[in-house]
N, C-alpha and C positions, 0 to 999 in steps of 0.2 A: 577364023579367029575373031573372038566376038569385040566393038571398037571398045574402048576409055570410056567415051559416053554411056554405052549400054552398059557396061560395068557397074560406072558409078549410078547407074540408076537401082539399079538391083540389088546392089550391098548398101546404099545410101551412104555412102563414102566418098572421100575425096581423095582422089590417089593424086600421088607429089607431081604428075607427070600432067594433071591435068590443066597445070601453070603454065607448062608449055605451050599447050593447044590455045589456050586462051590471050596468053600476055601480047601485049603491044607491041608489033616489030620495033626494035629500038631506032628505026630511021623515019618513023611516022611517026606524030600526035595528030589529036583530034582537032586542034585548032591552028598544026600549022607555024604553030611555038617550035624554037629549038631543045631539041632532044636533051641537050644536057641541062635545062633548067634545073632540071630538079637536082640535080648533082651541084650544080654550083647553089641549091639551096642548103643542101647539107654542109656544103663549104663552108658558108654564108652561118650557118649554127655553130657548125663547130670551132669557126675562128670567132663568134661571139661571145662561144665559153672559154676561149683561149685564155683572149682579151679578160674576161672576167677576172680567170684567174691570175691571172698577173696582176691586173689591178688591185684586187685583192693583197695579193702581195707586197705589193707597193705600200701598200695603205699600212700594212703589217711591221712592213720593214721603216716606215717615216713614225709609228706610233715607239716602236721599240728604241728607234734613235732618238725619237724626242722624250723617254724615259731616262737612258745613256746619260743624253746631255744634261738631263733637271736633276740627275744624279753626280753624274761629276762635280755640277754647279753649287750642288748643296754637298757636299763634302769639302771643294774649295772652303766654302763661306764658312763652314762650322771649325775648318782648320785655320781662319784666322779671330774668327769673332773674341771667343773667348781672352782676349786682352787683358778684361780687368784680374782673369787670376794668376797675373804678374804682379798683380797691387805689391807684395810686400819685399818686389826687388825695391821699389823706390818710395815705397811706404816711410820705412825709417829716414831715409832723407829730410822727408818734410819734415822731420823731429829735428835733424841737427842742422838742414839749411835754411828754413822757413820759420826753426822755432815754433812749431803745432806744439801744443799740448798733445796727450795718448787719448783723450776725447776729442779734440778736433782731428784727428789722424783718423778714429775708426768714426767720424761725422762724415768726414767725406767717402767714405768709402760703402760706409749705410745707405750715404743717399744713394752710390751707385745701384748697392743692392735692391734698396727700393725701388729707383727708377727702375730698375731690370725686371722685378718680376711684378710689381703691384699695377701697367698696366696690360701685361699680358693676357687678360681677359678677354680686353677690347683691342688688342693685336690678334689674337687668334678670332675674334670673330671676324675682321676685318679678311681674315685670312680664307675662311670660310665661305666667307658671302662673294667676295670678289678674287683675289687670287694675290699666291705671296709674290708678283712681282713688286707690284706698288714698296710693301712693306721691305724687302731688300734696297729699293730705292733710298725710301726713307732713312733705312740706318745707315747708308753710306753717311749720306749728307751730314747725321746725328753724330758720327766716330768722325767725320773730318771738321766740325765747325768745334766739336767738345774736347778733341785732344789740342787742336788750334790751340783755343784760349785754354788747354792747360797748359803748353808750353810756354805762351807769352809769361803768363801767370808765376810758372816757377822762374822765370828769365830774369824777373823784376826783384826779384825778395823775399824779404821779409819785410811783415810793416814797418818793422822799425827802421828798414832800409829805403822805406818810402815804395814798398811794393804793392800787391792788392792784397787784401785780405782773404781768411778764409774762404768767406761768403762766394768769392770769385771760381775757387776750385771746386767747391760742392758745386755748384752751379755747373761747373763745366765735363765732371762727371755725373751729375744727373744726364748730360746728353749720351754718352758713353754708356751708360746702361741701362736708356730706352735703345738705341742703336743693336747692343749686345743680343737684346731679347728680340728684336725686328727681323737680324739676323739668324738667330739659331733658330725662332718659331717657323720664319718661312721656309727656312730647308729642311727640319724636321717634319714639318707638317706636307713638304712634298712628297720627300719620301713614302710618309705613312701612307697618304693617297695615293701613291702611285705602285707602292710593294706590297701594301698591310694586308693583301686579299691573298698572299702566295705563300708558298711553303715555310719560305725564310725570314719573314716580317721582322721576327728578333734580329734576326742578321743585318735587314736593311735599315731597321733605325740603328743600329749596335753601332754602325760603320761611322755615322755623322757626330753620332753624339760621344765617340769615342774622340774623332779629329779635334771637337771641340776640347774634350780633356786635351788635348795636345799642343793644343795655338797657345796655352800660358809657359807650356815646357819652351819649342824653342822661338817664341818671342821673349823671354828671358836670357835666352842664349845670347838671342843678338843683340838685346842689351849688355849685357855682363863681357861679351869677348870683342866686338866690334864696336859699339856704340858705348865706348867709356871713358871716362877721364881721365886725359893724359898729363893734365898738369902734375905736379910734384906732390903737393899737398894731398891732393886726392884720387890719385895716379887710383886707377881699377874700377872708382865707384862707376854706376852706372849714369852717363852724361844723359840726363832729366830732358832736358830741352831737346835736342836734336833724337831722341828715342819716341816723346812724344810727335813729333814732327812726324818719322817715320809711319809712325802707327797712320798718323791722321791720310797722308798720302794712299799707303797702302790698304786700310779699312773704305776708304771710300772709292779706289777703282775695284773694289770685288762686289760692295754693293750695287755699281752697273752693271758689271756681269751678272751677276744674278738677277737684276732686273731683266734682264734679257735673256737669260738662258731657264730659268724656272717656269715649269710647265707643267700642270697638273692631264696626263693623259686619261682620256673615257672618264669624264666625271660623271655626265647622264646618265653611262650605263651604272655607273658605282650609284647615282639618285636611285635610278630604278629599279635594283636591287638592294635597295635599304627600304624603300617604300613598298616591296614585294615582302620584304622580312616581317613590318610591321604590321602587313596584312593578314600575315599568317600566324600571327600575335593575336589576334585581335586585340588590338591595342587602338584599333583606329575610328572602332565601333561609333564614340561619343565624336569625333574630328568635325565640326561644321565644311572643312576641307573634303573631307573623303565622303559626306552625305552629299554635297554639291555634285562631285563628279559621279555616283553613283546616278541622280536621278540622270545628268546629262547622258551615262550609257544605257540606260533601262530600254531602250531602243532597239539597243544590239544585243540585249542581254548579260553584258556585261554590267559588276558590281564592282569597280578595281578604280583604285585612281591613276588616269592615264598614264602609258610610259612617254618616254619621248618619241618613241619609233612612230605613236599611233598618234601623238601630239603633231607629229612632221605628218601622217600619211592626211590628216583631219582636213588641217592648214593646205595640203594640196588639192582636197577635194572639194571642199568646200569655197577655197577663194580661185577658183582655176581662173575665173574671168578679171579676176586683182594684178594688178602687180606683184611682180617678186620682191620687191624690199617690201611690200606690206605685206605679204604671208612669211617672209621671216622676220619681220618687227615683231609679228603677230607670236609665232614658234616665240621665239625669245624670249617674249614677256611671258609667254605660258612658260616654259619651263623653270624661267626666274621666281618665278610663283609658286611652283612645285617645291624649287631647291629651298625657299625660304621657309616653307610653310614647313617639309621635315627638318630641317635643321633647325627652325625653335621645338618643335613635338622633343628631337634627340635631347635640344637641352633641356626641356624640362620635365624629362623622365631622369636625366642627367641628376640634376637638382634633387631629386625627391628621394632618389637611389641614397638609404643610409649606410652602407656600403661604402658609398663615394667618399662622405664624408668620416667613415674609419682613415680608408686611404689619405685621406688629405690633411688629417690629423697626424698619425704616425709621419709623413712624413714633413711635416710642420716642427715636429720635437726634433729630426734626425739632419734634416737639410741646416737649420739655423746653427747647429754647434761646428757644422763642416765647412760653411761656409766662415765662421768668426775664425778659425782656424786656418786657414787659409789667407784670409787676409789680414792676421795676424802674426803669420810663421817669422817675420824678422824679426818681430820685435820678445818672441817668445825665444828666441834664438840667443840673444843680448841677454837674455837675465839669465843664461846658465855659464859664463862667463865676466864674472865683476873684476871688478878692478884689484889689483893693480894688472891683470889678465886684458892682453894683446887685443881680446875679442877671438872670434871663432876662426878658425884656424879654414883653408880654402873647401877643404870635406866637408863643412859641416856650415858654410855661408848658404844665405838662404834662396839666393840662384840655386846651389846643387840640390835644396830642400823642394824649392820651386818645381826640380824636373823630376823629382822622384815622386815628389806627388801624384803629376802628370801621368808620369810612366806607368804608376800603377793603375791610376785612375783609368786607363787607355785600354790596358791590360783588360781591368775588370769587367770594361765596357763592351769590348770585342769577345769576352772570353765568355762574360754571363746571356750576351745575346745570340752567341752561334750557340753555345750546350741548352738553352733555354727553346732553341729550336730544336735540339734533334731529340730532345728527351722529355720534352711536356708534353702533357697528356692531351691528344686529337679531339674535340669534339664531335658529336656524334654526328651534328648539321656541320660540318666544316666546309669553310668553302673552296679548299686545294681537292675535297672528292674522295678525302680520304673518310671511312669509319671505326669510329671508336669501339665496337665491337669484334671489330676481326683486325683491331690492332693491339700485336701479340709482343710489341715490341717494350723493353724495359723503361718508364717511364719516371719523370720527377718534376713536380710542379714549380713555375718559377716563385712561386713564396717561398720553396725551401732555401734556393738564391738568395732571395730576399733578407730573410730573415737570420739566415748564416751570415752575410755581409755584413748587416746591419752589428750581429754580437765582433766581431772582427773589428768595425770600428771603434764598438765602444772599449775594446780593450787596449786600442792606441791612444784616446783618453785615460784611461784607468791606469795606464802605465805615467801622463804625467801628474794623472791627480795624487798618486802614489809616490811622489819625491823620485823612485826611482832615478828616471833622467838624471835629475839636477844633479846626482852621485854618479852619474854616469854617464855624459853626456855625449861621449863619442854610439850610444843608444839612439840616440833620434832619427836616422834615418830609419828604426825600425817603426818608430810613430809616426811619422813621412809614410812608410808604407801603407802601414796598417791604414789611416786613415786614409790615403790615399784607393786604397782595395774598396773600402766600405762606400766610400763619399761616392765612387766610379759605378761602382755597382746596384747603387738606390740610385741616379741617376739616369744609370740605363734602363733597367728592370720595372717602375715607375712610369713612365708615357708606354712601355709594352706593354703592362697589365690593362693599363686605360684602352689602347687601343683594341684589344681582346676582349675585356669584357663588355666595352658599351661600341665596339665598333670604329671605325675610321674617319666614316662619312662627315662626323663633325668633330674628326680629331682636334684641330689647332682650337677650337671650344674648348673643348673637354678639357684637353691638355692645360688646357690658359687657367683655368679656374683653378685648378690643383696647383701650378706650378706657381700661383700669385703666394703661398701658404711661407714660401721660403724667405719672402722678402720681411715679414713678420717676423721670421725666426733671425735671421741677420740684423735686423735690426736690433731685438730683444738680446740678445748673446751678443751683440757688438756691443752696447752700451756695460751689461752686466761685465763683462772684460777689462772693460777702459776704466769701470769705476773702481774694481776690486785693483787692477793695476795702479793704479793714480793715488787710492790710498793708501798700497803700501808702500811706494813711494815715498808719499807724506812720512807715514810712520817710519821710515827710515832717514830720515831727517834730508832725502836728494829729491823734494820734492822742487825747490827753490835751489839748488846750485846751478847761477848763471841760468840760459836758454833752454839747457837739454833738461827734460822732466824722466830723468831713467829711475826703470827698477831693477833691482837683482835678487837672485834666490824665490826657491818655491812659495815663497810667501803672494807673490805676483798673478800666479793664474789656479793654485791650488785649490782654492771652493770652487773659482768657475769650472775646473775640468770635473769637478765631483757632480756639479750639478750637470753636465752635458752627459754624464755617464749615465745615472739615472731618470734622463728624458729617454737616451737610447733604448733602455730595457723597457719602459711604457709602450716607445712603439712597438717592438718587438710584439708586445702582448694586444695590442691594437691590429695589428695586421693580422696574426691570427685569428683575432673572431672576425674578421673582414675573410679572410678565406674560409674558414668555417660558415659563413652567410652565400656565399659562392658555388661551395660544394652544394648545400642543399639546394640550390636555384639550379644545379646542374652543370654550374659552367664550369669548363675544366682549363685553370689558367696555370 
């Protein structure tokens, strides 16, 4: 029988069997080492990948809880922020216990307005460049030192009772709505960072900025049912003092908590994947930024501006002989570098986008008549009811106005951002992995939301510039609604479109710039309100009886509500050519 050797010599083959003849007895090596080294080397690998994976895991499961937490913490914060749209439980107060004019009532209430959105520009950048814990900080402090001195403030009087003057409470509500905006930016703007790249984006801002419609509903409650006046005289009203008190307490332990729980997860990779977008743009062509880092790869053959990964691997090879806090001072300042240099390029493509400025226009005309309304509802509430008439009956006080608002508002908010997710149309580069071409599913763009909302509001207007109401005044919850659907639903739909069409990376920007447009419109429709009210007041000769400056009858808000209708149908027509400028760029919001 011819052996294994001569075989394979002759076939030039290796038969399985020839392992045998040749392998290493397993109780020998060459050098006399133990036999099982190499087994315990495999060991030695394979519990390194063990390890890996778990750690991995780990890493996965601390990034998802620190998402968890910066969520719960920004939903808390936007369920209590919204304070000031309680204004008009104890708006009318300061008419019959402070004696305000209907111009000093919507003064203070403008400046809050102002204060809230005119400087959100420079809250959201602030939010951007550094991170929204600082900024939760700061609006504790703002909503406890601001409703402070509004309480002392109502405690004291009226001037003529030797109290402070107006001047005291505009002051103390300008703190109150820089606080309100510090609060809602930094939890909205976590969110968007931290959800805006997944399936559900509508959903996870829908959720915060829904709460926030909520915190005026029942922090009104707990004015009006707990926090009231039990004396005899004014047994039900809502107790001013000790309500303010509350707020102030309560607004400023959620601002520590969110200083310490908001957390923006994987920012770097969210940099690196904003700076890969705009490469594949070319957009970055003219950058003195992106010519820099190009020659510094020309080595490696790379044309790219660095990621962080390669910014970390650089920093260890090059300074291996350094200290470690100088190759991460070093990391640091390079990436701080990176993050500032795209986040002014975003805004100032941001800026130049005419587009943007449709958007911020339309809702300039739509935000100013929703918000005078609002901080209006008591005293629109009184003129459909004159004298020698009780006043409005418990259905129809402006606590139950307050939460119907709300309710709907909430409604809109949650309702327009989960259907806005399941039914707007995918983009074709999306970044959930889905394509717009083999999506076969029924779709609707969120401007058709939009824009549907928007004519819903304006016919909650049209119905009181219509007299109707004032003949029928057990009807106003339907104007409570309606605008409350409308007000909710630009609201929500509004920082999603932003986020969608120009991205996340430098949402609380983006956002800040658009959202500054409302504090114009509040102002401009607070005054137009107070002045058309105040003279028909005059002209009905209770301009001057005694303290209180009341009006009754449609004569009171009738041209402003005509003019708030016909701003609504401009934007209507504005945000159309704003998605018809979208569609053609291709992007599908």
């Amino acid at each position: 029988m011819p052996s294994r050797s001569s075989s394979r010599s002759s076939s030039n083959r290796i038969d399985k069997l020839d392992f045998d003849d040749n392998r290493r007895p397993a109780s020998t090596t060459t050098d006399g080492s133990d036999p099982g080294g190499l087994l315990r080397d495999d060991e030695s690998l394979l519990s390194n990948v063990i390890d890996g994976v778990i750690e991995r895991d780990r890493r996965k499961m601390r990034r998802q809880l620190a998402k968890s937490l910066s969520f719960v913490s920004a939903v808390l914060s936007c369920l209590c922020a919204g304070s000031i749209t309680a204004y008009s439980l104890y708006g009318p107060l300061f008419q019959s216990r402070l004696h305000f004019s209907q111009v000093q009532v919507n003064a203070v209430s403008t400046a809050a307005e102002v204060a809230m959105y005119l400087p959100v520009p420079l809250f959201g950048y602030l939010c951007d460049r550094f991170s929204p814990r600082p900024l939760s900080l700061f609006a504790g402090i703002c909503f406890g030192l601001g409703y402070l001195l509004a309480a002392f403030s109502y405690r004291h009087g009226s001037v003529e009772e030797g109290g402070f003057p107006p001047a005291v409470m505009v002051v103390s509500f300008v703190a109150v709505g820089m606080g309100t905006s510090c609060m809602y930016l930094s939890a909205v703007t976590t969110c968007a960072k931290n959800f805006g790249r997944g399936k559900y984006k509508g959903l996870a801002l829908a959720i915060p900025i829904a709460a926030f419609g909520l915190s005026g509903m029942w922090q009104s409650q707990i004015g009006s049912r707990l926090l009231y006046d039990r004396s005899p005289e004014r047994y039900g009203e809502v107790d001013v003092y000790h309500y303010f008190i509350f707020l102030a307490i309560l607004l400023f332990v959620v601002g520590l908590i969110g200083a310490l729980a908001l957390n923006i997860v994987d920012e770097e990779e969210l940099i690196d994947q904003a700076v890969a977008e705009l490469e594949r743009s070319g957009l970055l062509e003219d950058s003195p930024f992106f010519q820099r880092s190009v020659l510094h790869d020309n080595s490696n053959g790379y044309g790219t501006v660095e990621s962080s990964e390669t910014i970390s691997n650089s920093a260890g090879s090059h300074d291996a002989g350094t200290d470690l806090p100088m190759q991460k001072a070093r990391r640091h300042s390079e990436n701080d570098r990176r993050k500032a240099w795209l986040l002014n390029n975003e805004t100032r493509l941001f800026l130049l986008d005419h587009t943007m400025w449709l958007l911020a226009a339309g809702f300039f005309l739509v935000s100013g008549p929703g918000e005078s309304f609002i901080n209006n509802l008591g005293t629109i509430i009184n003129t459909l009811y004159p004298p020698p008439s009780p006043g409005p009956p418990n259905g129809n006080s402006p606590a139950t106005h307050v939460s119907i608002v709300a309710l709907a508002s909430t409604f809109a908010r949650l309702f327009t951002g989960t259907l806005s997710d399941l039914l707007a149309p995918i983009a074709a580069s999306s970044h959930d992995g889905h394509s717009q071409s083999n999506d076969k599913r029924t779709t609707c763009s969120r401007l058709v939301f939009l824009l549907t909302s928007t004519l819903l509001f304006s016919l909650g207007q049209l119905l009181l510039a219509s007299g109707l109401i004032q003949s029928h005044p057990q009807l106003f919850p339907l104007v409570s609604a309606l605008v409350g659907l409308g007000y909710g639903a630009i609201f929500s739909l509004t920082p999603i479109i932003v986020s969608v069409v120009w991205g996340v990376q430098n949402f609380g920007t983006n956002w800040g710039i658009v959202a500054v447009v409302p504090a114009a419109g509040a102002a401009l429709w607070g005054a137009v309100y107070a002045a058309v009210y105040d003279a028909a007041a005059a002209a009905d000769g209770l301009g001057d009886q005694g303290a209180e400056r009341l009006c009754y009858g449609v004569r009171c808000y009738k041209s402003t509500f005509w003019g708030m209708v016909f701003c609504s149908w401009v934007a209507v027509a504005l945000w159309a050519w704003a998605w018809r400028g979208w569609r053609r760029r291709g992007i599908h919001v």
